[in-house]
mmCIF file of the N, C-alpha and C atoms, coordinates in Angstrom:
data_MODEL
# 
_entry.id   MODEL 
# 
loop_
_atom_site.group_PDB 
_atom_site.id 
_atom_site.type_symbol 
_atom_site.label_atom_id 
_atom_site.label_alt_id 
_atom_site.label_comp_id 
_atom_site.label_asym_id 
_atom_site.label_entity_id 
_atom_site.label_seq_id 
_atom_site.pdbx_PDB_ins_code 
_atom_site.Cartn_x 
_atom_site.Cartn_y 
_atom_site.Cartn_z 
_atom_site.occupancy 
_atom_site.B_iso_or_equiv 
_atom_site.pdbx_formal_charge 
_atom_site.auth_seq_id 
_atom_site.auth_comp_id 
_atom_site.auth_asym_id 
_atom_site.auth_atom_id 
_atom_site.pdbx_PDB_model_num 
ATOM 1   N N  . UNK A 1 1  ? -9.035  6.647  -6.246 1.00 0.00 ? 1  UNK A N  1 
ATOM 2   C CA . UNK A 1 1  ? -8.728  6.447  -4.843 1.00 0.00 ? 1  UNK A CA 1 
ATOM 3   C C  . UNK A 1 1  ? -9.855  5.671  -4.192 1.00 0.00 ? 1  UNK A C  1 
ATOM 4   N N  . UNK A 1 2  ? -9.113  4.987  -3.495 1.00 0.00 ? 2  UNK A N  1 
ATOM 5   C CA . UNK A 1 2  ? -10.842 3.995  -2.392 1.00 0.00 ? 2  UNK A CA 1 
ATOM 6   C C  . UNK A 1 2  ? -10.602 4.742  -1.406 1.00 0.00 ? 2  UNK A C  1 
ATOM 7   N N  . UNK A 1 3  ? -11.509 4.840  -0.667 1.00 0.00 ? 3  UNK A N  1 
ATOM 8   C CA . UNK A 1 3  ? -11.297 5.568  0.517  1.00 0.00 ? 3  UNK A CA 1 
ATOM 9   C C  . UNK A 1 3  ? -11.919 4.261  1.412  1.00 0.00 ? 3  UNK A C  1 
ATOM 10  N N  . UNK A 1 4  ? -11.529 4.358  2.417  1.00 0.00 ? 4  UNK A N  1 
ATOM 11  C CA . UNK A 1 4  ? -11.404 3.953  3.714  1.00 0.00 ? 4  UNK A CA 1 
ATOM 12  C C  . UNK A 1 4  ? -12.968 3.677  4.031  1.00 0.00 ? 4  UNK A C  1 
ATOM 13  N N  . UNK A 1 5  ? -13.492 2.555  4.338  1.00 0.00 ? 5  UNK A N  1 
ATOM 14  C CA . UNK A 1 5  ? -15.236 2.917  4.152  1.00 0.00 ? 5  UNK A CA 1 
ATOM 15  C C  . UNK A 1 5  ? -15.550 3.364  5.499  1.00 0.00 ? 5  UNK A C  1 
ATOM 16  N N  . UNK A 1 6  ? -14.372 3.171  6.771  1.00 0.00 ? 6  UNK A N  1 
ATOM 17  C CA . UNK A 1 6  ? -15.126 4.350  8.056  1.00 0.00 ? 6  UNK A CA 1 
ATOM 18  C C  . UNK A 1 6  ? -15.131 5.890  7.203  1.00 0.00 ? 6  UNK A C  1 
ATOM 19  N N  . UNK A 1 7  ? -14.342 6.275  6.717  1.00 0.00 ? 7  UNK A N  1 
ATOM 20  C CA . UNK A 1 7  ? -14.416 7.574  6.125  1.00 0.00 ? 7  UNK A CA 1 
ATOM 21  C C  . UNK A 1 7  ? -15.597 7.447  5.074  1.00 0.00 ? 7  UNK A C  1 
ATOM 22  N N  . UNK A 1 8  ? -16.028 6.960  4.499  1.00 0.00 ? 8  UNK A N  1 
ATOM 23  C CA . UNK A 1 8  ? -16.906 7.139  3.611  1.00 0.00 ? 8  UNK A CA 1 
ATOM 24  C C  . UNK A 1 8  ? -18.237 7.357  4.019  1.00 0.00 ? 8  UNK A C  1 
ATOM 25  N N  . UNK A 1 9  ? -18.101 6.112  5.473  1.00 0.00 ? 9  UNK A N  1 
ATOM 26  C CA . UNK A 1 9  ? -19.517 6.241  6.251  1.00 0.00 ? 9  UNK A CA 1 
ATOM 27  C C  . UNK A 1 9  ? -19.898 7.398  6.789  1.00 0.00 ? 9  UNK A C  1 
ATOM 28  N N  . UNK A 1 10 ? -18.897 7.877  7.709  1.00 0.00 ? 10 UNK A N  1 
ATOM 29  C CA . UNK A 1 10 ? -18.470 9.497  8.069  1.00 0.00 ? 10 UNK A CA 1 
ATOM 30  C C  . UNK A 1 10 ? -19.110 10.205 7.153  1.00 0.00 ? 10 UNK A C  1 
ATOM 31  N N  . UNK A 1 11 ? -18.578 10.713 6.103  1.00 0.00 ? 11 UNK A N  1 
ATOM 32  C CA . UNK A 1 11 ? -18.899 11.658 4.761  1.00 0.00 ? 11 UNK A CA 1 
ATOM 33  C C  . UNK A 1 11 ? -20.344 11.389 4.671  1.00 0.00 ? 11 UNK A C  1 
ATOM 34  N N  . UNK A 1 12 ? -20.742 10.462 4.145  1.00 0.00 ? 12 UNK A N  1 
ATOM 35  C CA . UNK A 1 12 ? -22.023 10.222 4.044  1.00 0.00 ? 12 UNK A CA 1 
ATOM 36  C C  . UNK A 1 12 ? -23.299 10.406 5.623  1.00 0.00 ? 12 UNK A C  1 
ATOM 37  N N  . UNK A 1 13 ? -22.480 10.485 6.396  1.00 0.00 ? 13 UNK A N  1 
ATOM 38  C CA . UNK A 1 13 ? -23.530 10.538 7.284  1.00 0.00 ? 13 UNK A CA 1 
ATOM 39  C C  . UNK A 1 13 ? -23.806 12.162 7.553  1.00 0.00 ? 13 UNK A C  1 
ATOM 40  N N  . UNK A 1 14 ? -22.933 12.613 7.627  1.00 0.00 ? 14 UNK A N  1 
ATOM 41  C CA . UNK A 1 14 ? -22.994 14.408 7.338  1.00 0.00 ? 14 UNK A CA 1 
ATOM 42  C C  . UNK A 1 14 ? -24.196 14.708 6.789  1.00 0.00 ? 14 UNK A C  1 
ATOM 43  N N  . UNK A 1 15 ? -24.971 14.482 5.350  1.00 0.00 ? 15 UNK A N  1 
ATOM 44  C CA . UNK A 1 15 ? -25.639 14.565 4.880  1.00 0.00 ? 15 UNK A CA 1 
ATOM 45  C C  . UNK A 1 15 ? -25.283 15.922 4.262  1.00 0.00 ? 15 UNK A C  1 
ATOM 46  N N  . UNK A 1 16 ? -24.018 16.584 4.023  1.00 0.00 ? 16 UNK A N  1 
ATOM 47  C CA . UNK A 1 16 ? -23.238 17.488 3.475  1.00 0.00 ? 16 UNK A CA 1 
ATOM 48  C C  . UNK A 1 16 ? -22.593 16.949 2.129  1.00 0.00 ? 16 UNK A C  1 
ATOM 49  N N  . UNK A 1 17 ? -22.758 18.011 0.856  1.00 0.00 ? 17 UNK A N  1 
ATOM 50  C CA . UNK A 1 17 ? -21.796 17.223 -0.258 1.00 0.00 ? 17 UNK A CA 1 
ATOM 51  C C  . UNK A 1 17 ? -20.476 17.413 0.577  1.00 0.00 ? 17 UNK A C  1 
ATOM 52  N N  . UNK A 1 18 ? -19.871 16.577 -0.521 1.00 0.00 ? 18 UNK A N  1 
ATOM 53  C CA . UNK A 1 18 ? -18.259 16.010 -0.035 1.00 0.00 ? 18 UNK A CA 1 
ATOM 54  C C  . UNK A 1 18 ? -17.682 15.800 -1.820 1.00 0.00 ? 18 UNK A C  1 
ATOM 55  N N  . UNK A 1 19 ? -16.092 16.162 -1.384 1.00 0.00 ? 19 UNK A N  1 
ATOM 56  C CA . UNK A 1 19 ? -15.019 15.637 -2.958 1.00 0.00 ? 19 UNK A CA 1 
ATOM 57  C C  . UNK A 1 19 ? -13.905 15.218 -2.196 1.00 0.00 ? 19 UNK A C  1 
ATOM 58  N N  . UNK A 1 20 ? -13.101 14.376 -2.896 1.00 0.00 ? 20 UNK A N  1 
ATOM 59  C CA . UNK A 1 20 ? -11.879 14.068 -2.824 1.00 0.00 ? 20 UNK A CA 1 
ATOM 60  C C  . UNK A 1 20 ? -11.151 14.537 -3.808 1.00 0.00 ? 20 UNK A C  1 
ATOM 61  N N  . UNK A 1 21 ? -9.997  15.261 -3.683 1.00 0.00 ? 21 UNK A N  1 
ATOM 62  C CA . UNK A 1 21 ? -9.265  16.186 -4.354 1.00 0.00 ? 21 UNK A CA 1 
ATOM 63  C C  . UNK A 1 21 ? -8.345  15.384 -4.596 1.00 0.00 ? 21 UNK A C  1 
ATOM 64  N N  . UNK A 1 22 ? -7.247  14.947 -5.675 1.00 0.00 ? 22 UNK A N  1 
ATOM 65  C CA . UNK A 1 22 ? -5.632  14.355 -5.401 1.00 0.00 ? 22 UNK A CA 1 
ATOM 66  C C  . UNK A 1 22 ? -5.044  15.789 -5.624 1.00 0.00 ? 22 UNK A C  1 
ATOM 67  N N  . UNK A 1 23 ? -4.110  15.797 -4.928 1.00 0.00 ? 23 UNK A N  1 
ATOM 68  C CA . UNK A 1 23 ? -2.710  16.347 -4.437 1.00 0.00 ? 23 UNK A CA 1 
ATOM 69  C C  . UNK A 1 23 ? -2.086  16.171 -4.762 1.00 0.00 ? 23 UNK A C  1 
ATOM 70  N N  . UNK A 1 24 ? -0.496  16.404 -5.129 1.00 0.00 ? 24 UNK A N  1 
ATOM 71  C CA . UNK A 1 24 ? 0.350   15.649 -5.298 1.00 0.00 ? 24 UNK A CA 1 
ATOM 72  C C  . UNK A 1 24 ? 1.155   14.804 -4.557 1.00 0.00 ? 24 UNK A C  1 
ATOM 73  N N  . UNK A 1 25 ? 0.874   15.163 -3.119 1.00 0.00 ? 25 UNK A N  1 
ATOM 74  C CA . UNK A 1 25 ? 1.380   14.254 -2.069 1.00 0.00 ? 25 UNK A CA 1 
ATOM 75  C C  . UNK A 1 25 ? 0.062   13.621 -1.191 1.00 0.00 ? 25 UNK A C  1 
ATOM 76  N N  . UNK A 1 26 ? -1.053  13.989 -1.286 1.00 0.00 ? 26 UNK A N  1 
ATOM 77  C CA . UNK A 1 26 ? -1.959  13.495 -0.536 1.00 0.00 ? 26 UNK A CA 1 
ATOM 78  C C  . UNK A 1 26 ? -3.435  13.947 -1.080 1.00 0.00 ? 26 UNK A C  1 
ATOM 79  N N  . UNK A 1 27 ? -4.508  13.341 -0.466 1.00 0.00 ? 27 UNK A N  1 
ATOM 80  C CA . UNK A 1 27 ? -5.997  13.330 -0.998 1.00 0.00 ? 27 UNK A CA 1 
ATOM 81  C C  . UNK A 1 27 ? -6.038  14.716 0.010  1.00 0.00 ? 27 UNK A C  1 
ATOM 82  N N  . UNK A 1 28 ? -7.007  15.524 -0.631 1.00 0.00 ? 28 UNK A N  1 
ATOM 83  C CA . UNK A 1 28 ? -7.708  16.075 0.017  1.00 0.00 ? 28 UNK A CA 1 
ATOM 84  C C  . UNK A 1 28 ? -9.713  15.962 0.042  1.00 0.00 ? 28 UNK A C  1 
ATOM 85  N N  . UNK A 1 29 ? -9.771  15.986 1.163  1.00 0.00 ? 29 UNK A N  1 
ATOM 86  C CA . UNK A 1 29 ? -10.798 16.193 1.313  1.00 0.00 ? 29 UNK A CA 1 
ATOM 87  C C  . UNK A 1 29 ? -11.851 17.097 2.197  1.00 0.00 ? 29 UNK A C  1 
ATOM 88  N N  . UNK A 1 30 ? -12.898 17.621 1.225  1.00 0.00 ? 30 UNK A N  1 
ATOM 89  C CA . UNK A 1 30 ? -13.706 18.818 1.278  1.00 0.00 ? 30 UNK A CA 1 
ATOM 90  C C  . UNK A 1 30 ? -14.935 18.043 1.821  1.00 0.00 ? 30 UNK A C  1 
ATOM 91  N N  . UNK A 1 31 ? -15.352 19.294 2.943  1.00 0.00 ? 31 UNK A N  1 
ATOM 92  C CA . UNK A 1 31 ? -16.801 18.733 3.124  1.00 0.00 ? 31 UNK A CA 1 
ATOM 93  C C  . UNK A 1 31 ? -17.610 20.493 2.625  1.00 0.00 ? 31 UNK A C  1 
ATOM 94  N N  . UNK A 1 32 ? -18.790 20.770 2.129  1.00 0.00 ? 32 UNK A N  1 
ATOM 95  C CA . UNK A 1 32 ? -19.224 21.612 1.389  1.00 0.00 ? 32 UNK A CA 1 
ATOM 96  C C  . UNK A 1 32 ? -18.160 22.820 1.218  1.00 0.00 ? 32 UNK A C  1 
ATOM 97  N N  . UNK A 1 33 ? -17.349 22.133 0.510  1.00 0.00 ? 33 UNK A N  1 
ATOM 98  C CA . UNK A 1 33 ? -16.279 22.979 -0.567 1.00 0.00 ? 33 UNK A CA 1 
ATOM 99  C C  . UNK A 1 33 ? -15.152 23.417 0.876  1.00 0.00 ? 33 UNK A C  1 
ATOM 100 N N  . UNK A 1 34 ? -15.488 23.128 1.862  1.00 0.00 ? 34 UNK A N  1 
ATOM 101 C CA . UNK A 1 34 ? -14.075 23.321 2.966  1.00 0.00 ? 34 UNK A CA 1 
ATOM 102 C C  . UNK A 1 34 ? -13.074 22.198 3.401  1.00 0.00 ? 34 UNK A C  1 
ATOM 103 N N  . UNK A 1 35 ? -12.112 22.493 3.428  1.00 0.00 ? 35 UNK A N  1 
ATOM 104 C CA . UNK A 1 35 ? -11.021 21.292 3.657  1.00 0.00 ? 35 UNK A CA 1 
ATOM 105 C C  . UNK A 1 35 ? -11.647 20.901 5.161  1.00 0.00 ? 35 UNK A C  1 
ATOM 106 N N  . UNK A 1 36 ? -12.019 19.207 4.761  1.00 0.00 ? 36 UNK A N  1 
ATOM 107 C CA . UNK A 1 36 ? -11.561 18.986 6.330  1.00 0.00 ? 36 UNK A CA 1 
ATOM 108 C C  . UNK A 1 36 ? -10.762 17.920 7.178  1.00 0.00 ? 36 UNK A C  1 
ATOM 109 N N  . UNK A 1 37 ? -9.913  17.634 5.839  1.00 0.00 ? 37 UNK A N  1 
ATOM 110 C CA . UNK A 1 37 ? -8.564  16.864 6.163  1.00 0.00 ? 37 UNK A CA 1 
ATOM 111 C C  . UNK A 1 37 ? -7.975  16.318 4.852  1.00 0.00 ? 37 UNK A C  1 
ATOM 112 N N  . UNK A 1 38 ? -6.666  15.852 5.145  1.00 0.00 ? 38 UNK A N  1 
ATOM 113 C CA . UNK A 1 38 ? -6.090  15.269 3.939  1.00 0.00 ? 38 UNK A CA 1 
ATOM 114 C C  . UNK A 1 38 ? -5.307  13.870 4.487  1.00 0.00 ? 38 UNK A C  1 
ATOM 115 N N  . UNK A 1 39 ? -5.345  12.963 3.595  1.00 0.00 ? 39 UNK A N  1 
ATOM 116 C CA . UNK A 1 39 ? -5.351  11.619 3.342  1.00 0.00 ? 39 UNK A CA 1 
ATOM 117 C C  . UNK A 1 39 ? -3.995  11.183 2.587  1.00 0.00 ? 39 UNK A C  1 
ATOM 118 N N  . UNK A 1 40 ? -2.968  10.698 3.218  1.00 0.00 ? 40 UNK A N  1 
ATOM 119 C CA . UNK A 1 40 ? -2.067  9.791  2.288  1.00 0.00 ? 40 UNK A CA 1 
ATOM 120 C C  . UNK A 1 40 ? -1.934  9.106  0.948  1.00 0.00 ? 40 UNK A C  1 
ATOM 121 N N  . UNK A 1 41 ? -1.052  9.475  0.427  1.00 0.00 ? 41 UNK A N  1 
ATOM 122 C CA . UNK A 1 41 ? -1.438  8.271  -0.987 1.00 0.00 ? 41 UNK A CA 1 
ATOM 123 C C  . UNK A 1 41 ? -0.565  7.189  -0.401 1.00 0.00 ? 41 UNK A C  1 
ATOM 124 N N  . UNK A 1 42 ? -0.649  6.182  -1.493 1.00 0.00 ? 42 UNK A N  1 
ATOM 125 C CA . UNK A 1 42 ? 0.099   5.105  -1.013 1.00 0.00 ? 42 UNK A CA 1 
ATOM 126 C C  . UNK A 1 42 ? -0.372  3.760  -0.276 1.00 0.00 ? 42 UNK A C  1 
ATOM 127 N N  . UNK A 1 43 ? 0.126   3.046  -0.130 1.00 0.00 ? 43 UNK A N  1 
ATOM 128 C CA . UNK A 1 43 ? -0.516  1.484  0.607  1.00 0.00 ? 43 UNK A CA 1 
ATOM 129 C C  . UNK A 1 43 ? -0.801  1.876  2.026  1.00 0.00 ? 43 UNK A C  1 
ATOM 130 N N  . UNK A 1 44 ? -2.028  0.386  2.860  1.00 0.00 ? 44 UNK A N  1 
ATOM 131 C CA . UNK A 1 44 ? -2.333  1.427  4.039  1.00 0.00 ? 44 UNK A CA 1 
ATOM 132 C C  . UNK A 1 44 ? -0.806  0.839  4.960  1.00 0.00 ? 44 UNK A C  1 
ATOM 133 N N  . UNK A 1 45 ? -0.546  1.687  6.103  1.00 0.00 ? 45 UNK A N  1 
ATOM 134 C CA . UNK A 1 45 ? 0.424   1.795  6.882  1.00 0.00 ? 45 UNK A CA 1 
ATOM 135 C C  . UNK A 1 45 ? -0.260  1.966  8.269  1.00 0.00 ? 45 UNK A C  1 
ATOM 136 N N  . UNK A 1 46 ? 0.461   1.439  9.062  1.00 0.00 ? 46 UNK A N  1 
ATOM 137 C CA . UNK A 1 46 ? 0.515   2.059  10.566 1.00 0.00 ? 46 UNK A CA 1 
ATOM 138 C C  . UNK A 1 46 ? 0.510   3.372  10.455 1.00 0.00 ? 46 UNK A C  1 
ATOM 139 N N  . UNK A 1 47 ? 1.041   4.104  9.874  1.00 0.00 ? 47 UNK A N  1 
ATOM 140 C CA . UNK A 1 47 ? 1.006   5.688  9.982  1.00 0.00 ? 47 UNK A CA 1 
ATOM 141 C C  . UNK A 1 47 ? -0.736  6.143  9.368  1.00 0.00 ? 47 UNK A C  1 
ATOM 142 N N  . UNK A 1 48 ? -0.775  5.392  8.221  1.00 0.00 ? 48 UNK A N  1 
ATOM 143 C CA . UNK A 1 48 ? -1.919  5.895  7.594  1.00 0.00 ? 48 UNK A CA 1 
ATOM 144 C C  . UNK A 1 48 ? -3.485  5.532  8.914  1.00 0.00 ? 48 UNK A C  1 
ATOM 145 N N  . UNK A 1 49 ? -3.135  4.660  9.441  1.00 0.00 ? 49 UNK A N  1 
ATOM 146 C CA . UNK A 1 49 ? -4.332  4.285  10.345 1.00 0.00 ? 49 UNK A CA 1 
ATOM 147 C C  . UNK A 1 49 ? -4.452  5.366  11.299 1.00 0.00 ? 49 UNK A C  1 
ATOM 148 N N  . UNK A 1 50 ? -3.483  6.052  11.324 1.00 0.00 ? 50 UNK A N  1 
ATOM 149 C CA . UNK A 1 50 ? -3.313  7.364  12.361 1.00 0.00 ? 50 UNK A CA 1 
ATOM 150 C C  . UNK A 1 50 ? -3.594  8.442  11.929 1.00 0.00 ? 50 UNK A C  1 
ATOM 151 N N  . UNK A 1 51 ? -3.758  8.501  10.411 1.00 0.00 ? 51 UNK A N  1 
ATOM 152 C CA . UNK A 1 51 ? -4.180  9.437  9.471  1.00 0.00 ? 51 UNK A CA 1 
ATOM 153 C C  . UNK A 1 51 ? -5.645  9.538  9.514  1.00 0.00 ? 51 UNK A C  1 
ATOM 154 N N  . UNK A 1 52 ? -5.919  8.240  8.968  1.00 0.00 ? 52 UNK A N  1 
ATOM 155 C CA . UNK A 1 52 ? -7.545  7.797  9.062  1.00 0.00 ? 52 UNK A CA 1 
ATOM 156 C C  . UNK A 1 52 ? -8.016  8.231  10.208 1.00 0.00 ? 52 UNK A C  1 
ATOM 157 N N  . UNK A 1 53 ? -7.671  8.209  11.127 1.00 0.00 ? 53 UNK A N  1 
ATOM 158 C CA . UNK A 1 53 ? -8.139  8.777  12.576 1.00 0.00 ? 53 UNK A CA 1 
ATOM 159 C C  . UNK A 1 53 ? -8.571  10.339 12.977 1.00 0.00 ? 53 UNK A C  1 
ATOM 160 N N  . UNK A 1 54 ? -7.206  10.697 12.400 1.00 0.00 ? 54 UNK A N  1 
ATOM 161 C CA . UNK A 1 54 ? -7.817  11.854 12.362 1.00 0.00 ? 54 UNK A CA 1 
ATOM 162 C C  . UNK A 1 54 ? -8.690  12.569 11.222 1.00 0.00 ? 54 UNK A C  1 
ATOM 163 N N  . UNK A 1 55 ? -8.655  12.090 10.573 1.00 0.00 ? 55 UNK A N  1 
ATOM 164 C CA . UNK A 1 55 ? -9.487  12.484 9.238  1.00 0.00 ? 55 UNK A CA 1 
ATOM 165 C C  . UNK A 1 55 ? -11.223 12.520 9.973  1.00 0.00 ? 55 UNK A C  1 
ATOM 166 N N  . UNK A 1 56 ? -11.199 11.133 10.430 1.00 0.00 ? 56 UNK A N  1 
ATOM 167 C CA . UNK A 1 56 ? -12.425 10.793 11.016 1.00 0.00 ? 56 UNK A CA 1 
ATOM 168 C C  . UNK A 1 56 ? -13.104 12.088 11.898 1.00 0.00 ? 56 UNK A C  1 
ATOM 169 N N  . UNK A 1 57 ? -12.008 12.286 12.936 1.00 0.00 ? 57 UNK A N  1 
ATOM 170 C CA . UNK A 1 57 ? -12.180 13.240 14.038 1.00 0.00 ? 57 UNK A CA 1 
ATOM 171 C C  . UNK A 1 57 ? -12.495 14.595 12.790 1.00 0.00 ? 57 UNK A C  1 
ATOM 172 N N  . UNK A 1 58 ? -11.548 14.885 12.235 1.00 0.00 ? 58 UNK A N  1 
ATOM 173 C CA . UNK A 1 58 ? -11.577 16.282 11.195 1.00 0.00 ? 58 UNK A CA 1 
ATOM 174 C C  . UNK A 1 58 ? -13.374 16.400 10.952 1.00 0.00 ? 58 UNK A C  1 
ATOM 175 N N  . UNK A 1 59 ? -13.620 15.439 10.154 1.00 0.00 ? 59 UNK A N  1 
ATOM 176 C CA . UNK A 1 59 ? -14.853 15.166 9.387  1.00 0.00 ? 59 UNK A CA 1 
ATOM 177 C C  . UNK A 1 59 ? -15.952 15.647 10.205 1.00 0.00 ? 59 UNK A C  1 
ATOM 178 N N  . UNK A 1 60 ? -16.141 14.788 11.224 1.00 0.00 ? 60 UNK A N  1 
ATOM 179 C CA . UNK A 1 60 ? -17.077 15.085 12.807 1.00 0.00 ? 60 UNK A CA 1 
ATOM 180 C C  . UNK A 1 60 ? -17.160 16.357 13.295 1.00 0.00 ? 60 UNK A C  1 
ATOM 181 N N  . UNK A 1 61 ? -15.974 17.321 13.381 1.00 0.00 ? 61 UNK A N  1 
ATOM 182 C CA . UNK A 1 61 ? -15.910 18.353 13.837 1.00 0.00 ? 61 UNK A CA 1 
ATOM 183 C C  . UNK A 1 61 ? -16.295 19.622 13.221 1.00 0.00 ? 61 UNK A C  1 
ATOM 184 N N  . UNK A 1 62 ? -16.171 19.219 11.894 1.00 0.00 ? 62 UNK A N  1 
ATOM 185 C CA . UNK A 1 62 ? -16.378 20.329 10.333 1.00 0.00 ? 62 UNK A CA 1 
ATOM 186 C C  . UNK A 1 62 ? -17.827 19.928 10.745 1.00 0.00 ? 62 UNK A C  1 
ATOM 187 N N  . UNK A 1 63 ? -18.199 19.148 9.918  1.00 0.00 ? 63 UNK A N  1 
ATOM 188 C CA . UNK A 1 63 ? -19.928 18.526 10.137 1.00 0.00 ? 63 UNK A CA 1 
ATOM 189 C C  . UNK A 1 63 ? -20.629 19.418 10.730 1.00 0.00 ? 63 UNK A C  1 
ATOM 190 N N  . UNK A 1 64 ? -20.319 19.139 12.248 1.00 0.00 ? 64 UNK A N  1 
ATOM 191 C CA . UNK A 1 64 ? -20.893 19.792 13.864 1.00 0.00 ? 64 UNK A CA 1 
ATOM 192 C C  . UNK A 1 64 ? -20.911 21.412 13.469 1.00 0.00 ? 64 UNK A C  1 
ATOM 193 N N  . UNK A 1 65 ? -19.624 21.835 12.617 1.00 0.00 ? 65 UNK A N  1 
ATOM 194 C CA . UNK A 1 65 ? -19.506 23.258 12.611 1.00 0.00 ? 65 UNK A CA 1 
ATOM 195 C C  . UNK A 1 65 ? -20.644 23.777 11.865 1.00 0.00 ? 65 UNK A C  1 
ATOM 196 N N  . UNK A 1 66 ? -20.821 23.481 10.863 1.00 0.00 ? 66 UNK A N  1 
ATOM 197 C CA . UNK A 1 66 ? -21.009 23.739 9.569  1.00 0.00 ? 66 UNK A CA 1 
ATOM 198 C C  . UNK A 1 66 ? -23.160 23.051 9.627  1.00 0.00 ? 66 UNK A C  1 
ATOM 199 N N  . UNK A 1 67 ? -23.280 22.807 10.741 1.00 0.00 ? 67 UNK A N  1 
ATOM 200 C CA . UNK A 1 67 ? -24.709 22.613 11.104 1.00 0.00 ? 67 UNK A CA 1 
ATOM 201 C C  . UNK A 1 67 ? -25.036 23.240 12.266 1.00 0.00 ? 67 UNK A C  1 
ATOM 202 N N  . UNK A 1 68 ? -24.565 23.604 12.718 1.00 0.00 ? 68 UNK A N  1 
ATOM 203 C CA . UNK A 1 68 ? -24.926 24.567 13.655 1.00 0.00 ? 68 UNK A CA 1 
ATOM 204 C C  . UNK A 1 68 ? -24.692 25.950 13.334 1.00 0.00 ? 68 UNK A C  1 
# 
């Protein structure tokens, strides 16, 4: 899977490990072993950019949790 490099930048800026899981319908992804969103398979889409979005938001919010 490629991931999206705003999502990657995201992940990496956490300074938290991170995995990408496949699914059978979608990626998941863990930030220190907790889900904090899941990702489409498939080509990117208008829908998927709305995905990516929130993934983004997901990511940010776990992060924030999970350091404080």
């Amino acid at each position: 899977m490629k991931l999206d490099p705003k999502v990657k930048q995201a992940l990496n800026a956490t300074g938290l490990p991170w995995e990408v899981e496949t699914g059978s319908k979608h990626y998941k992804v863990r930030l220190s072993g907790r889900l904090a969103g899941v990702y489409p398979h498939g080509k990117k889409t208008e829908g998927s950019q709305h995905a990516n979005a929130n993934l983004l938001a997901n990511i940010k919010r776990l992060a924030r949790e999970l350091t404080t």
